[in-house]
VEXDREN-2710 file (C-alpha; in Angstrom, 1 decimal):
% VEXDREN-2710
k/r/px/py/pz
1/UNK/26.6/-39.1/-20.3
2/UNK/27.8/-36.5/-22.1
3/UNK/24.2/-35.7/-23.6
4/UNK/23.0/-35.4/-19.9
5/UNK/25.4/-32.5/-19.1
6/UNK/23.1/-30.6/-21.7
7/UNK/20.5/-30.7/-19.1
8/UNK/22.2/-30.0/-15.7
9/UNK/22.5/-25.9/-16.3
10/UNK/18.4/-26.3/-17.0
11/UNK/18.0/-28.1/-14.1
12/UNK/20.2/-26.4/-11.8
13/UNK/18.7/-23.0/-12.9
14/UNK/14.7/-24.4/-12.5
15/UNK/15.5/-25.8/-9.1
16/UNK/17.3/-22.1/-8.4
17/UNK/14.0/-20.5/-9.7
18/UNK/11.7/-22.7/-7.6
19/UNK/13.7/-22.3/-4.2
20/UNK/13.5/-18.3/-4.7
21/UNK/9.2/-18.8/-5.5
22/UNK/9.1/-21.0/-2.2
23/UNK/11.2/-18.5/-0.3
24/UNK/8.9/-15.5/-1.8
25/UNK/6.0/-17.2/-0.7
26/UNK/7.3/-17.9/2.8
27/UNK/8.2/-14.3/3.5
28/UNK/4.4/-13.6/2.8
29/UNK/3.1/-15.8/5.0
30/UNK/5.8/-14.1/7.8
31/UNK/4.4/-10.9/7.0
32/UNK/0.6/-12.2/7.0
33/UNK/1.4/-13.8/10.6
34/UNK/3.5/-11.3/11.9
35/UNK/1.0/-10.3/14.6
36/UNK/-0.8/-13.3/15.0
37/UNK/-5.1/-13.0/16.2
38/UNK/-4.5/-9.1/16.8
39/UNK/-3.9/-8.6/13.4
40/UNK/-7.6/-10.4/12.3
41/UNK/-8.9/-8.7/15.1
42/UNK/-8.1/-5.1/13.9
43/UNK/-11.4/-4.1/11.9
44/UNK/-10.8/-0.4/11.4
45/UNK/-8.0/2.4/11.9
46/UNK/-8.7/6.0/12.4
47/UNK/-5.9/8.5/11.8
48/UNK/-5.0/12.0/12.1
49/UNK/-1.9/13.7/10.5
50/UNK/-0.3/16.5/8.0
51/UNK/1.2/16.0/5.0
52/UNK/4.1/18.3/3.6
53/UNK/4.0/18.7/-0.1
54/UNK/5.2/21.9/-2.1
55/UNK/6.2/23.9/0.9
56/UNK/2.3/23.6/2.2
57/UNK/0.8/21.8/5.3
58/UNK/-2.0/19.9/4.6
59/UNK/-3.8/18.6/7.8
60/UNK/-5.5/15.2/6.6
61/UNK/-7.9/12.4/8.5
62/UNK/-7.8/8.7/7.1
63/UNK/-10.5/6.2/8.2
64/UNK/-9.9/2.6/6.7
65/UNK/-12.2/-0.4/7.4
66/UNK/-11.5/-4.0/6.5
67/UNK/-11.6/-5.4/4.0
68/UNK/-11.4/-2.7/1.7
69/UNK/-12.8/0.6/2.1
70/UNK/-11.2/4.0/2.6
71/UNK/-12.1/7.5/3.2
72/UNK/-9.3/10.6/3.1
73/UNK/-10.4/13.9/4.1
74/UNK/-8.1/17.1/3.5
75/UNK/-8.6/20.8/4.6
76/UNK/-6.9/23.9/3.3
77/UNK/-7.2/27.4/3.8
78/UNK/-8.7/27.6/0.0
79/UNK/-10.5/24.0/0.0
80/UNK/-12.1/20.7/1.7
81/UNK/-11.6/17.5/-0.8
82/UNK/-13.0/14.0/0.2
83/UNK/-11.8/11.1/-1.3
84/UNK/-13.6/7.4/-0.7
85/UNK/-13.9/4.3/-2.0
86/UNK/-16.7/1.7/-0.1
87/UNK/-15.2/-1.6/-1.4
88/UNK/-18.1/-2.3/-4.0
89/UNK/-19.0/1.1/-6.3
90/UNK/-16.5/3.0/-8.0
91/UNK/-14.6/5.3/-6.0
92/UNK/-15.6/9.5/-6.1
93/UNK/-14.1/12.6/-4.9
94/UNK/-15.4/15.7/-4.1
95/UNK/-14.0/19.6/-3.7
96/UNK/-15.9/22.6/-2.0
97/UNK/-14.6/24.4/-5.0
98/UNK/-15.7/22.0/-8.0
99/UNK/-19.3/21.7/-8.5
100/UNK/-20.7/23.5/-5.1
101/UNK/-19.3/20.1/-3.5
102/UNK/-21.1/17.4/-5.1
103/UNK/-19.1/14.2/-5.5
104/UNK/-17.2/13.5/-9.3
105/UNK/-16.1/10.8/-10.2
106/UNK/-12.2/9.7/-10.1
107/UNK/-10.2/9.8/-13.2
108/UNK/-9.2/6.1/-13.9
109/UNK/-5.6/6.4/-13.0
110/UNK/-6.3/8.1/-9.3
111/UNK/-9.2/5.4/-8.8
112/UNK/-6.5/2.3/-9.7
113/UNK/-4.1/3.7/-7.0
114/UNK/-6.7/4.8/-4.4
115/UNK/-8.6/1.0/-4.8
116/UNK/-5.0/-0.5/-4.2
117/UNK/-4.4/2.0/-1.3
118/UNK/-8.0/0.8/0.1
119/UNK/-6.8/-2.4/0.5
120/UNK/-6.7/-2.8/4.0
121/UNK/-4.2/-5.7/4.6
122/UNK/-2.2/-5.0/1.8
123/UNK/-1.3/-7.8/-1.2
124/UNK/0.8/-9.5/0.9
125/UNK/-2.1/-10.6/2.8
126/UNK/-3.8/-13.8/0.8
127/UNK/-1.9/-13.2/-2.1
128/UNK/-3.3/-15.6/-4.5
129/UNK/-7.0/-14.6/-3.9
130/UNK/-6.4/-11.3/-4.8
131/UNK/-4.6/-12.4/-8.2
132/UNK/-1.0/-11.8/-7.2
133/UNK/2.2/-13.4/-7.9
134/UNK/5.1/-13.4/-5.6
135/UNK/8.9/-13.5/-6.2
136/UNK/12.2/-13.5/-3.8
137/UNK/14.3/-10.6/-5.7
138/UNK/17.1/-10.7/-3.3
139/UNK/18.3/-8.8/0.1
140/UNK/18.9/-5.2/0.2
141/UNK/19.5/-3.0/3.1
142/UNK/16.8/-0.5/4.2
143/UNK/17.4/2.1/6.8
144/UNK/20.5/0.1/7.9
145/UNK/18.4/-2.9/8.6
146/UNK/17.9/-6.0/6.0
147/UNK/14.8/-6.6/4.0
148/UNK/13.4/-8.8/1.5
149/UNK/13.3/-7.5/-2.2
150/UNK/9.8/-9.6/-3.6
151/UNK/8.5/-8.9/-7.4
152/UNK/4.7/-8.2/-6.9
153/UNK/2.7/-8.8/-9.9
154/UNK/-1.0/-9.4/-11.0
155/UNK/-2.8/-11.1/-14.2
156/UNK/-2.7/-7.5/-15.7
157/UNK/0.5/-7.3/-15.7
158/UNK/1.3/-4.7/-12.8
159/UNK/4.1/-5.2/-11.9
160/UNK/5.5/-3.5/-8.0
161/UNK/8.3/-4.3/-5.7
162/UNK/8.0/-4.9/-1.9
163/UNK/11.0/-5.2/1.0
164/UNK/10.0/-6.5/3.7
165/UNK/12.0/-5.9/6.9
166/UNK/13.7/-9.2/8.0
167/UNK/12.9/-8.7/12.3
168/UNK/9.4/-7.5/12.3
169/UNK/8.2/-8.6/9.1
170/UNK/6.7/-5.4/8.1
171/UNK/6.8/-3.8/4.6
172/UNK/9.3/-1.0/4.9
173/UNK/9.5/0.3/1.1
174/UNK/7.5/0.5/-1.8
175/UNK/8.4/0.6/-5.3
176/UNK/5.6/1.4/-8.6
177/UNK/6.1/2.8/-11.8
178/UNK/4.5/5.5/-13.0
179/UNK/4.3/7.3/-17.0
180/UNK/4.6/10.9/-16.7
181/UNK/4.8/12.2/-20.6
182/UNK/7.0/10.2/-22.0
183/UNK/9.2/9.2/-19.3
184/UNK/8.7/6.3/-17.0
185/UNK/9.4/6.7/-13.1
186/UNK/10.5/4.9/-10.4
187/UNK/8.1/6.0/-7.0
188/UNK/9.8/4.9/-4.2
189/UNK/7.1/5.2/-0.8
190/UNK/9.0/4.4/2.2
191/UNK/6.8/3.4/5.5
192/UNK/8.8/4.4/9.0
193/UNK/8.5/5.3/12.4
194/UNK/6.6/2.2/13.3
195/UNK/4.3/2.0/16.3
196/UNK/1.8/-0.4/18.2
197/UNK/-1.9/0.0/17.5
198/UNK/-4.0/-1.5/18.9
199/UNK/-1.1/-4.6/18.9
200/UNK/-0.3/-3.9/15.5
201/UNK/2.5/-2.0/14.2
202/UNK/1.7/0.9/12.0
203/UNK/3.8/3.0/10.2
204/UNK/3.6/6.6/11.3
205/UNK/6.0/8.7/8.8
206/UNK/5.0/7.9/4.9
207/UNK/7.8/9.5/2.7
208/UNK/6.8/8.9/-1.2
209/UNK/10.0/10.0/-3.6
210/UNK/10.4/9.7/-7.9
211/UNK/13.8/11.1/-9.1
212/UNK/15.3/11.2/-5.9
213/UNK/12.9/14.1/-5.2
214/UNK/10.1/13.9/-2.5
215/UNK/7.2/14.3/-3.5
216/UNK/5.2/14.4/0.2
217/UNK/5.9/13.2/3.4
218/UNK/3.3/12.1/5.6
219/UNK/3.2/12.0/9.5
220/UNK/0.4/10.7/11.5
221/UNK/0.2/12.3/14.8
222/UNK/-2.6/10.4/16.4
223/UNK/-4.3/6.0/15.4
224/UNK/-7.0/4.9/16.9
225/UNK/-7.6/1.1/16.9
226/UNK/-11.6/-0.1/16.0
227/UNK/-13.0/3.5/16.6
228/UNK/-16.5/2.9/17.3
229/UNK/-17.8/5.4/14.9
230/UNK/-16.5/3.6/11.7
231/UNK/-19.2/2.1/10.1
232/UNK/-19.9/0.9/6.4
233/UNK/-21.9/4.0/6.0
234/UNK/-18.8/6.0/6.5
235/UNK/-18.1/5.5/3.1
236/UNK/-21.2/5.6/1.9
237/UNK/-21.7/8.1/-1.5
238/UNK/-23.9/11.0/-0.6
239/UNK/-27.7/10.6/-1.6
240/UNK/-28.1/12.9/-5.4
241/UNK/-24.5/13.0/-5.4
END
């Protein structure tokens, strides 16, 4: 008997470990639910908004179109950048500035993040097809409200945390880590001011902060649901470029 008291900590502490994997994997499933048939039936989102970074204002439209393509467009005073990514070739950017216009390819590290960003259900969203693990990492509050800590991670090792808020099911804060120099850092993104479109809620204020220091926020001032003009060829590389 006494030999079998060796083994009750192991046990007790696997059986700990697998409730916290089946509770992980359940929250998921909340969040891949959460809007039911209106969620599957959402195709495409159109968006318009400014971004505030380094005392600038940086009007911005976003077109995304399931199940994974993306195309940003900024304008400044000084310059027009594009940024897209069709779900298939390698993502490219161009500047009116840099090469009379003609699209570049992305470094490696912009391309990771902007593939991820394309990713138009996000990794909750069948998980394990897209090579992710999920992990309950406890409670914490967000905003006043209580969310779901889960430890996102894929085969190469990426590792990112997710809370998901505990009434609607939405993911309310983002956390990555990033290696400037030598220093590794924390980017906290948070996702607010949430709205219906087209039955879906949608985050319209996108606040993105390493250090305790924001780095941009984001506001969307007008979504459109399955705009009619999204196509594949939206995100289409230009002919010779």
């Amino acid at each position: 008997m006494l030999r079998l008291t060796r083994f009750f900590p192991v046990l007790l502490a696997v059986a700990a470990v697998t409730a916290q994997a089946q509770l992980g994997l359940e929250i998921a499933r909340q969040h891949a639910t959460r809007a039911g048939d209106r969620l599957a039936a959402l195709t495409a989102l159109r968006a318009e908004g400014r971004t505030f970074v380094n005392n600038e204002v940086v009007p911005f439209t976003l077109v995304a179109q399931r199940p994974n393509r993306l195309r940003v467009e900024t304008l400044t005073a000084e310059r027009r950048t594009t940024q897209c990514y069709d779900g298939v070739n390698p993502p490219w950017t161009s500047q009116t500035e840099a090469s009379h216009g003609a699209p570049q390819a992305m470094g490696e590290a912009e391309a990771k993040d902007f593939i991820a960003n394309a990713d138009f259900d996000g990794p909750l969203v069948d998980f394990a097809a897209k090579n992710y693990s999920v992990d309950y990492a406890g409670e914490e509050p967000i905003e006043g409200r209580t969310a779901f800590k889960l430890l996102v991670m894929n085969q190469r090792d990426d590792i990112f945390f997710l809370w998901v808020d505990a009434g609607t099911h939405e993911v309310v804060k983002r956390t990555v880590y990033r290696v400037f120099g030598a220093q590794r850092v924390a980017v906290d993104t948070f996702f607010k001011d949430f709205r219906p479109v087209g039955g879906v809620l949608q985050p319209h204020r996108i606040e993105t902060v390493a250090n305790g220091r924001t780095i941009y926020v984001m506001l969307i001032d007008r979504m459109e649901a399955n705009p009619p003009s999204v196509t594949p060829a939206t995100f289409a590389r230009p002919a010779g470029g």
